[in-house]
N, C-alpha and C positions, 0 to 999 in steps of 0.2 A: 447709435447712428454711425453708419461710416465714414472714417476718416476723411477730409477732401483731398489727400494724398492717394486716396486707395479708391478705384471705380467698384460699385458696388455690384458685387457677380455676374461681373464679365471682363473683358478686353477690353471694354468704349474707355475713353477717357472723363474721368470725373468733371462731372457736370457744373458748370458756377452759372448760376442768372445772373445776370448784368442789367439789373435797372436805371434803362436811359444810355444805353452800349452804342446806343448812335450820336451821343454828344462827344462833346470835346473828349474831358477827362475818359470817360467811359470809355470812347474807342480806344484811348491810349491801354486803357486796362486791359480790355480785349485783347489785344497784339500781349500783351505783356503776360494774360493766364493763358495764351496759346503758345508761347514760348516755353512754359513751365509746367505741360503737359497738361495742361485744362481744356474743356470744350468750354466757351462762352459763348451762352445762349442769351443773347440779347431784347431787353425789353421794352419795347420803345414807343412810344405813340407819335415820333415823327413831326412834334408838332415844331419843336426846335431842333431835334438833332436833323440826321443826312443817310440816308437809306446808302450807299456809296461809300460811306464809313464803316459799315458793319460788316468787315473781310473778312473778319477769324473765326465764322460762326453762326447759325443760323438766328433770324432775326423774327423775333412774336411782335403782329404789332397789336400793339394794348395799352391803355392808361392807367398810369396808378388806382384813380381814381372809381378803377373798375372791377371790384370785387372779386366779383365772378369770373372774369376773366385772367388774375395775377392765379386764382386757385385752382383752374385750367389749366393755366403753364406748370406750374408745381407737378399736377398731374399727370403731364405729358410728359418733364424732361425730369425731373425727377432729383435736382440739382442738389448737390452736398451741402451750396454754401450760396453766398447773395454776393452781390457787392451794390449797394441801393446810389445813383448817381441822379435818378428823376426827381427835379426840383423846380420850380422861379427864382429866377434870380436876379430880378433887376429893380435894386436898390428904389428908382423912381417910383417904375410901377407898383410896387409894394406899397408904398403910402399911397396912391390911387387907388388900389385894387386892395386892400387887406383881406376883404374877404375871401378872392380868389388865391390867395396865396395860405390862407389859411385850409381852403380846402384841397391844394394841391401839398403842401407840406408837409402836412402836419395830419390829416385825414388821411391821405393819399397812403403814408407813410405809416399809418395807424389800419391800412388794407393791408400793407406787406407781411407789418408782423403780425397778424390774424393770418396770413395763407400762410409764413414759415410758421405758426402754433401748430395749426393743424397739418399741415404736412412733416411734422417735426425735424425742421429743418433749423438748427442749434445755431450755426455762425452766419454773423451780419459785419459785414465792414460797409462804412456811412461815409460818403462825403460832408461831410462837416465845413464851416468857417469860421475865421477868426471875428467873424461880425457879432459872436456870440455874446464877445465883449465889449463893444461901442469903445468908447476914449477911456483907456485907462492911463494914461500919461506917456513917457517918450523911452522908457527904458524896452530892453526884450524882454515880451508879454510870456508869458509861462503860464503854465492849466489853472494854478492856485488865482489867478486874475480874478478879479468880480467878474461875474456879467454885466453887464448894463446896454445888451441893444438897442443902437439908434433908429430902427429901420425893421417894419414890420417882417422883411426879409431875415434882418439877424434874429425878431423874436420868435419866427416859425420854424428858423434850424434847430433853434435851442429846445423850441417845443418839443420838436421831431426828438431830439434826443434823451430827453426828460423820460417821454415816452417808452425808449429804449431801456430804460433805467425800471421802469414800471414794469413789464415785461419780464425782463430782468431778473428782479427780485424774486417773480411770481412761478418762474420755472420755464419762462420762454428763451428766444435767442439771445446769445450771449454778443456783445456786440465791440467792435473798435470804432470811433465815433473820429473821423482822421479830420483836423482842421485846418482844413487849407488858407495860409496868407495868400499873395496873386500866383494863383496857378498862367503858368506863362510857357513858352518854346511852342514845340512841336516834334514828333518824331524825328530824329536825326534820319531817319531813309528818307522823309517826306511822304508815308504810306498813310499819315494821318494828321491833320492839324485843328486850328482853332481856325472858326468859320461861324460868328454868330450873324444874326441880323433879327436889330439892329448891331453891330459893334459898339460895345462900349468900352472895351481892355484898349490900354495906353498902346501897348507894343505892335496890334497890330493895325490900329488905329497910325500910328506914324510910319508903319509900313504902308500903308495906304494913299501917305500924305508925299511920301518918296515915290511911290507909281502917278502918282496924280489923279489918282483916284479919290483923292477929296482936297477940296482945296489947303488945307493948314489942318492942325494939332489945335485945339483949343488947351490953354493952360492953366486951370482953373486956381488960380490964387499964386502970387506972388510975392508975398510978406508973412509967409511962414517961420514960425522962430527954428528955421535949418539952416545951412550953409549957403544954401542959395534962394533963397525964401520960397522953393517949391516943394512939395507934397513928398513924401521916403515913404518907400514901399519895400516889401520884404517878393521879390521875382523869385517863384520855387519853378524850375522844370518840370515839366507834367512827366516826362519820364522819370525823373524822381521820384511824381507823386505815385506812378505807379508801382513802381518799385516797392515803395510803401505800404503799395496795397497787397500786394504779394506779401509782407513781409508779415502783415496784418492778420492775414489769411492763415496763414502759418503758423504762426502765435493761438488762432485760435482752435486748430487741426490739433496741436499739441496741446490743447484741453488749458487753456488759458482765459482769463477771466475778463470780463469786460474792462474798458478805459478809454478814456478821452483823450487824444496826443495834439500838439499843434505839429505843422507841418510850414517851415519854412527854410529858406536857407542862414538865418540869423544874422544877415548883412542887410541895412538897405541903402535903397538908391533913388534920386530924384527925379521928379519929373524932366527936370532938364538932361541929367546924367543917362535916361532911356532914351532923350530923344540925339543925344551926341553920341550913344551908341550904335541910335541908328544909322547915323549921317557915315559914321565909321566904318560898318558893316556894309552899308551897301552903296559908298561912295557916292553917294546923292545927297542932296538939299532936302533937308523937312523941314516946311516953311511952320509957323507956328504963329499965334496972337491969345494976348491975354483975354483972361475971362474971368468974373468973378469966382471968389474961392464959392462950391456947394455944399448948402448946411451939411452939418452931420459930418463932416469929412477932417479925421484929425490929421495935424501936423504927421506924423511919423505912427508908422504901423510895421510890427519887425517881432517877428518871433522866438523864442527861446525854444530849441529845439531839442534841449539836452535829454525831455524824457522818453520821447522816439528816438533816441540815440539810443541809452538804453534798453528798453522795455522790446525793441526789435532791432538794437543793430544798424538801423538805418543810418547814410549819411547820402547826402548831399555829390553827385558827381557830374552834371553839369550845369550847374544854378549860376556857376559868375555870367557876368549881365551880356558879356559879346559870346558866348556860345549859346546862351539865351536866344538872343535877337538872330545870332545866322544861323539858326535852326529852324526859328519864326521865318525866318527870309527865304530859307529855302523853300519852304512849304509855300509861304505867300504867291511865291511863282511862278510853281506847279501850278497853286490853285487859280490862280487871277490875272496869271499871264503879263508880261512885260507889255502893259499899255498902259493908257490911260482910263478913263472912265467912271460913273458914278461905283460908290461902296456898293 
Protein backbone atom coordinates (compact mmCIF):
# COMPACT_ATOMS: atom_id res chain seq x y z
CA UNK A 1 0.00 0.00 0.00
CA UNK A 2 1.12 3.46 -0.42
CA UNK A 3 2.56 5.49 1.97
CA UNK A 4 -0.03 8.38 3.08
CA UNK A 5 2.95 10.69 2.76
CA UNK A 6 3.23 9.78 -0.91
CA UNK A 7 -0.04 10.28 -3.57
CA UNK A 8 -0.42 7.13 -5.44
CA UNK A 9 0.68 7.68 -9.32
CA UNK A 10 0.20 11.07 -9.72
CA UNK A 11 0.45 14.74 -8.48
CA UNK A 12 -3.27 14.75 -6.45
CA UNK A 13 -2.56 14.90 -3.11
CA UNK A 14 -2.96 11.67 -0.87
CA UNK A 15 -6.28 11.14 -0.01
CA UNK A 16 -7.49 10.67 3.99
CA UNK A 17 -11.51 9.94 4.53
CA UNK A 18 -12.72 11.66 7.22
CA UNK A 19 -15.50 9.91 8.79
CA UNK A 20 -17.92 12.44 10.24
CA UNK A 21 -15.47 15.68 8.66
CA UNK A 22 -18.52 17.76 9.39
CA UNK A 23 -18.49 17.47 13.19
CA UNK A 24 -16.65 19.21 15.71
CA UNK A 25 -13.36 17.41 16.03
CA UNK A 26 -13.56 16.13 12.33
CA UNK A 27 -13.65 19.61 10.82
CA UNK A 28 -10.74 20.49 12.99
CA UNK A 29 -8.83 17.52 11.46
CA UNK A 30 -9.82 18.51 8.08
CA UNK A 31 -8.20 22.00 8.28
CA UNK A 32 -5.33 20.33 10.00
CA UNK A 33 -4.67 17.17 7.04
CA UNK A 34 -5.04 20.16 4.49
CA UNK A 35 -2.49 21.96 6.14
CA UNK A 36 -0.20 18.93 5.89
CA UNK A 37 -0.74 18.31 2.35
CA UNK A 38 -3.57 15.82 2.54
CA UNK A 39 -6.93 15.99 0.51
CA UNK A 40 -9.78 15.17 3.19
CA UNK A 41 -12.53 13.79 1.70
CA UNK A 42 -15.25 13.92 4.15
CA UNK A 43 -17.87 11.40 5.33
CA UNK A 44 -20.72 12.57 6.76
CA UNK A 45 -24.43 11.94 6.90
CA UNK A 46 -25.17 15.46 8.29
CA UNK A 47 -27.31 14.19 10.82
CA UNK A 48 -25.24 15.99 13.64
CA UNK A 49 -22.42 17.52 11.92
CA UNK A 50 -22.79 21.11 9.52
CA UNK A 51 -22.45 21.00 5.72
CA UNK A 52 -20.48 24.74 6.25
CA UNK A 53 -17.83 23.10 8.13
CA UNK A 54 -16.53 20.99 5.44
CA UNK A 55 -13.89 23.66 3.73
CA UNK A 56 -10.81 21.70 3.06
CA UNK A 57 -12.33 19.14 0.91
CA UNK A 58 -15.01 17.46 -0.80
CA UNK A 59 -17.94 16.21 1.21
CA UNK A 60 -19.80 12.32 0.46
CA UNK A 61 -22.77 12.34 2.23
CA UNK A 62 -23.33 8.77 3.66
CA UNK A 63 -23.90 6.87 7.03
CA UNK A 64 -21.81 4.52 8.55
CA UNK A 65 -24.34 2.56 8.84
CA UNK A 66 -24.43 2.15 5.12
CA UNK A 67 -22.40 -0.56 3.66
CA UNK A 68 -22.73 -0.06 0.19
CA UNK A 69 -22.22 3.26 0.36
CA UNK A 70 -18.65 3.67 2.79
CA UNK A 71 -17.54 0.92 -0.21
CA UNK A 72 -18.50 3.35 -2.82
CA UNK A 73 -16.46 6.13 -1.52
CA UNK A 74 -13.33 3.73 -1.07
CA UNK A 75 -14.00 3.18 -4.69
CA UNK A 76 -14.19 6.61 -5.77
CA UNK A 77 -11.39 8.47 -3.64
CA UNK A 78 -9.32 5.94 -3.13
CA UNK A 79 -7.94 7.24 0.14
CA UNK A 80 -4.44 5.99 1.82
CA UNK A 81 -5.80 6.27 5.32
CA UNK A 82 -9.18 6.88 7.52
CA UNK A 83 -9.50 9.10 10.42
CA UNK A 84 -13.25 7.44 11.71
CA UNK A 85 -14.98 10.53 13.94
CA UNK A 86 -18.80 9.11 13.14
CA UNK A 87 -20.26 8.20 16.46
CA UNK A 88 -23.39 8.98 19.36
CA UNK A 89 -22.38 10.61 21.77
CA UNK A 90 -24.74 11.48 24.42
CA UNK A 91 -24.17 10.02 27.48
CA UNK A 92 -28.28 10.28 28.36
CA UNK A 93 -29.40 9.08 25.22
CA UNK A 94 -27.20 6.07 25.33
CA UNK A 95 -29.12 4.44 28.19
CA UNK A 96 -32.59 5.45 26.36
CA UNK A 97 -31.51 4.36 23.09
CA UNK A 98 -28.72 1.34 23.67
CA UNK A 99 -29.77 -0.24 20.88
CA UNK A 100 -29.30 2.60 18.49
CA UNK A 101 -26.00 3.38 19.62
CA UNK A 102 -25.11 0.06 19.37
CA UNK A 103 -25.86 0.04 15.82
CA UNK A 104 -24.35 3.29 15.01
CA UNK A 105 -20.94 2.45 16.96
CA UNK A 106 -20.15 -0.32 17.06
CA UNK A 107 -21.85 -1.85 13.59
CA UNK A 108 -21.36 1.22 11.94
CA UNK A 109 -17.78 1.01 12.73
CA UNK A 110 -17.65 -2.75 12.06
CA UNK A 111 -19.01 -1.41 8.03
CA UNK A 112 -15.58 0.81 7.97
CA UNK A 113 -13.31 -1.86 8.71
CA UNK A 114 -15.09 -4.31 6.05
CA UNK A 115 -14.74 -1.34 3.31
CA UNK A 116 -10.85 -0.55 4.56
CA UNK A 117 -10.38 -4.96 4.35
CA UNK A 118 -11.53 -4.92 1.12
CA UNK A 119 -10.20 -1.83 -0.33
CA UNK A 120 -6.79 -2.64 1.55
CA UNK A 121 -6.73 0.35 3.15
CA UNK A 122 -3.96 -0.50 6.29
CA UNK A 123 -4.32 2.80 8.57
CA UNK A 124 -7.24 3.78 10.98
CA UNK A 125 -6.87 6.75 13.58
CA UNK A 126 -10.29 6.28 15.92
CA UNK A 127 -11.78 8.97 17.96
CA UNK A 128 -11.82 7.25 21.07
CA UNK A 129 -12.80 8.37 24.90
CA UNK A 130 -11.82 8.32 28.27
CA UNK A 131 -15.53 6.87 28.97
CA UNK A 132 -13.70 3.65 28.19
CA UNK A 133 -12.96 3.68 31.75
CA UNK A 134 -16.10 4.84 33.99
CA UNK A 135 -14.61 5.75 37.70
CA UNK A 136 -11.45 4.55 38.20
CA UNK A 137 -10.55 6.92 41.23
CA UNK A 138 -9.02 10.62 41.34
CA UNK A 139 -5.33 10.08 40.22
CA UNK A 140 -4.22 10.67 36.19
CA UNK A 141 -5.83 7.91 34.39
CA UNK A 142 -3.11 6.18 32.08
CA UNK A 143 -4.08 3.27 29.27
CA UNK A 144 -3.00 0.37 31.94
CA UNK A 145 -6.65 1.73 33.77
CA UNK A 146 -9.39 -1.06 34.01
CA UNK A 147 -12.38 -0.44 31.94
CA UNK A 148 -15.35 -0.20 33.57
CA UNK A 149 -18.05 1.89 31.33
CA UNK A 150 -20.70 3.74 32.93
CA UNK A 151 -22.76 4.49 30.10
CA UNK A 152 -23.86 2.49 27.08
CA UNK A 153 -21.91 5.40 25.16
CA UNK A 154 -18.50 4.39 26.85
CA UNK A 155 -19.51 0.53 26.34
CA UNK A 156 -19.96 0.99 22.36
CA UNK A 157 -16.37 2.96 22.09
CA UNK A 158 -14.79 0.32 23.78
CA UNK A 159 -16.68 -2.26 21.51
CA UNK A 160 -15.74 -0.23 18.56
CA UNK A 161 -12.20 -0.62 19.51
CA UNK A 162 -12.12 -4.38 20.65
CA UNK A 163 -13.16 -4.61 17.20
CA UNK A 164 -10.16 -2.85 15.91
CA UNK A 165 -8.11 -5.24 17.76
CA UNK A 166 -10.00 -8.33 16.07
CA UNK A 167 -9.25 -6.96 12.72
CA UNK A 168 -6.11 -6.36 13.71
CA UNK A 169 -4.83 -9.61 14.72
CA UNK A 170 -6.49 -10.94 11.59
CA UNK A 171 -4.42 -9.10 8.91
CA UNK A 172 -6.81 -5.94 8.64
CA UNK A 173 -6.15 -2.10 9.56
CA UNK A 174 -3.71 -1.28 11.89
CA UNK A 175 -5.20 1.19 14.14
CA UNK A 176 -4.34 4.37 16.93
CA UNK A 177 -7.50 4.30 18.99
CA UNK A 178 -6.78 8.31 20.44
CA UNK A 179 -8.93 8.85 23.81
CA UNK A 180 -10.13 11.97 24.12
CA UNK A 181 -10.70 13.63 27.95
CA UNK A 182 -13.17 16.94 27.01
CA UNK A 183 -12.27 17.89 23.70
CA UNK A 184 -12.77 21.73 24.17
CA UNK A 185 -11.70 25.42 22.18
CA UNK A 186 -12.20 25.97 18.72
CA UNK A 187 -9.85 26.85 15.77
CA UNK A 188 -7.70 29.96 16.78
CA UNK A 189 -8.79 31.65 13.08
CA UNK A 190 -12.49 30.81 14.07
CA UNK A 191 -12.74 28.89 10.49
CA UNK A 192 -14.27 26.02 12.69
CA UNK A 193 -15.86 25.55 16.03
CA UNK A 194 -18.00 23.43 18.41
CA UNK A 195 -21.70 23.80 17.36
CA UNK A 196 -23.94 20.75 18.86
CA UNK A 197 -27.66 20.75 19.32
CA UNK A 198 -28.66 19.91 21.75
CA UNK A 199 -25.30 21.56 23.69
CA UNK A 200 -24.28 19.54 26.38
CA UNK A 201 -20.19 20.76 26.71
CA UNK A 202 -19.62 23.15 29.87
CA UNK A 203 -17.51 25.70 27.84
CA UNK A 204 -19.90 26.52 25.51
CA UNK A 205 -22.82 26.04 27.38
CA UNK A 206 -21.54 29.11 29.64
CA UNK A 207 -20.68 30.95 26.62
CA UNK A 208 -24.08 30.98 25.91
CA UNK A 209 -25.13 31.78 29.38
CA UNK A 210 -22.68 35.18 28.86
CA UNK A 211 -24.70 35.90 25.37
CA UNK A 212 -27.98 35.36 27.02
CA UNK A 213 -28.66 32.92 25.25
CA UNK A 214 -29.83 30.58 28.03
CA UNK A 215 -30.69 31.78 30.99
CA UNK A 216 -27.81 30.20 33.80
CA UNK A 217 -25.08 27.13 33.70
CA UNK A 218 -26.69 24.52 35.64
CA UNK A 219 -24.00 23.07 38.26
CA UNK A 220 -24.60 19.66 38.54
CA UNK A 221 -23.27 18.67 42.24
CA UNK A 222 -21.63 20.79 44.70
CA UNK A 223 -20.08 18.56 47.45
CA UNK A 224 -17.58 16.78 45.45
CA UNK A 225 -14.49 15.72 47.57
CA UNK A 226 -12.48 18.65 45.26
CA UNK A 227 -11.48 22.08 46.27
CA UNK A 228 -14.43 23.57 45.53
CA UNK A 229 -16.93 20.55 45.66
CA UNK A 230 -17.57 20.91 41.79
CA UNK A 231 -16.69 18.28 39.06
CA UNK A 232 -12.38 18.56 37.46
CA UNK A 233 -12.09 17.87 34.12
CA UNK A 234 -9.24 17.34 31.97
CA UNK A 235 -10.08 20.58 28.72
CA UNK A 236 -7.71 19.13 25.69
CA UNK A 237 -7.77 21.80 22.77
CA UNK A 238 -9.19 20.21 19.76
CA UNK A 239 -6.34 21.83 17.87
CA UNK A 240 -4.14 19.63 19.95
CA UNK A 241 -6.33 16.85 19.33
CA UNK A 242 -5.74 17.29 15.88
CA UNK A 243 -2.40 17.68 15.91
CA UNK A 244 -2.49 14.28 17.51
CA UNK A 245 -4.22 13.06 14.81
CA UNK A 246 -1.74 14.03 12.36
CA UNK A 247 0.75 12.77 14.51
CA UNK A 248 -1.16 9.44 14.60
CA UNK A 249 -1.20 9.28 11.07
CA UNK A 250 2.29 9.41 10.88
CA UNK A 251 3.21 6.84 13.12
CA UNK A 252 1.25 4.83 11.17
CA UNK A 253 2.67 5.73 7.35
CA UNK A 254 5.91 4.82 9.02
CA UNK A 255 4.76 1.17 9.40
CA UNK A 256 3.80 1.50 13.11
CA UNK A 257 1.72 -0.89 14.99
CA UNK A 258 -1.54 -0.41 16.60
CA UNK A 259 -2.26 1.44 20.35
CA UNK A 260 -4.40 2.90 22.37
CA UNK A 261 -3.21 6.71 23.78
CA UNK A 262 -5.30 8.98 26.21
CA UNK A 263 -5.31 12.32 24.97
CA UNK A 264 -5.54 15.15 27.61
CA UNK A 265 -3.85 17.96 28.75
CA UNK A 266 -2.96 16.28 32.49
CA UNK A 267 -4.29 19.33 34.49
CA UNK A 268 -7.73 19.59 35.59
CA UNK A 269 -10.22 22.13 36.25
CA UNK A 270 -13.62 22.83 37.97
CA UNK A 271 -16.64 23.35 37.15
CA UNK A 272 -16.67 26.65 38.73
CA UNK A 273 -12.83 27.37 37.48
CA UNK A 274 -14.55 27.10 33.45
CA UNK A 275 -17.10 29.19 34.41
CA UNK A 276 -14.71 32.10 36.22
CA UNK A 277 -12.83 31.58 33.11
CA UNK A 278 -15.47 32.53 31.31
CA UNK A 279 -16.58 35.53 33.20
CA UNK A 280 -12.56 36.53 32.70
CA UNK A 281 -12.55 36.05 28.93
CA UNK A 282 -15.22 37.74 28.13
CA UNK A 283 -15.76 40.23 30.74
CA UNK A 284 -19.48 39.26 31.34
CA UNK A 285 -21.70 37.78 34.08
CA UNK A 286 -22.42 33.80 33.70
CA UNK A 287 -25.21 33.50 35.96
CA UNK A 288 -25.23 29.93 37.19
CA UNK A 289 -27.68 27.74 39.78
CA UNK A 290 -27.34 24.40 41.44
CA UNK A 291 -28.44 21.08 40.24
CA UNK A 292 -28.21 17.89 41.55
CA UNK A 293 -24.94 16.01 41.02
CA UNK A 294 -25.81 13.20 37.49
CA UNK A 295 -25.53 9.50 38.17
CA UNK A 296 -22.42 8.10 36.78
CA UNK A 297 -20.55 11.26 36.83
CA UNK A 298 -17.10 11.03 38.98
CA UNK A 299 -15.60 13.62 41.15
CA UNK A 300 -12.39 14.15 38.86
CA UNK A 301 -11.60 12.90 35.35
CA UNK A 302 -7.74 13.84 34.25
CA UNK A 303 -5.44 12.15 32.03
CA UNK A 304 -1.94 10.92 32.01
CA UNK A 305 -0.71 11.68 28.99
CA UNK A 306 2.83 10.52 29.13
CA UNK A 307 2.36 7.63 26.58
CA UNK A 308 1.28 10.11 23.60
CA UNK A 309 4.05 12.03 24.57
CA UNK A 310 6.06 9.43 23.68
CA UNK A 311 4.95 7.00 21.21
CA UNK A 312 4.21 10.32 18.98
CA UNK A 313 5.87 13.22 20.33
CA UNK A 314 2.90 15.04 21.04
CA UNK A 315 2.45 17.74 23.56
CA UNK A 316 -0.04 19.99 24.55
CA UNK A 317 0.03 23.84 23.14
CA UNK A 318 -2.95 25.54 23.84
CA UNK A 319 -5.00 23.45 26.51
CA UNK A 320 -4.42 26.01 29.58
CA UNK A 321 -8.08 26.83 30.38
CA UNK A 322 -8.17 30.90 29.14
CA UNK A 323 -6.82 30.26 25.62
CA UNK A 324 -9.27 27.37 25.81
CA UNK A 325 -12.17 29.47 26.43
CA UNK A 326 -11.09 32.73 23.99
CA UNK A 327 -10.69 30.54 21.24
CA UNK A 328 -14.28 29.08 22.17
CA UNK A 329 -15.29 32.78 22.44
CA UNK A 330 -14.02 33.76 19.48
CA UNK A 331 -15.76 31.21 17.37
CA UNK A 332 -19.10 31.52 19.73
CA UNK A 333 -19.31 35.03 18.05
CA UNK A 334 -18.62 34.40 14.61
CA UNK A 335 -21.22 31.77 15.10
CA UNK A 336 -24.15 33.32 17.30
CA UNK A 337 -23.49 36.68 17.01
CA UNK A 338 -23.43 39.22 19.97
CA UNK A 339 -27.10 38.91 21.07
CA UNK A 340 -29.35 37.46 22.80
CA UNK A 341 -31.67 34.42 22.24
CA UNK A 342 -32.72 30.90 22.68
CA UNK A 343 -29.39 27.95 22.26
Amino acid sequence: MPSPRQPAMTDAPPRVLVVGGAGYVGSHCCKALAGAGYLPVSFDSLATGHRDLVRWGPLVEGDIREAAKLREAFDTWRPVAVMHFAALALVAESVAKPALYHEVNVEGSRNLLEAMRLASVDALVFSSTCAVYGEVGDGPIAEAAPFGPVSPYGATKLEAERLMDDYGRSGGPRSVRLRYFNASGADPEAETGEHHEPETHLIPIALDAALGRREAVSVFGDDYPTPDGTAVRDYVHVADLAAAHLAALERLSGGGGSIALNLGSGKGSSVMEVLAAAERVTGRSVPRRPAPRRPGDPPRLVADPALARRELGWRVRRSDLDTVVADAWRWHLKRFGDRPGQP
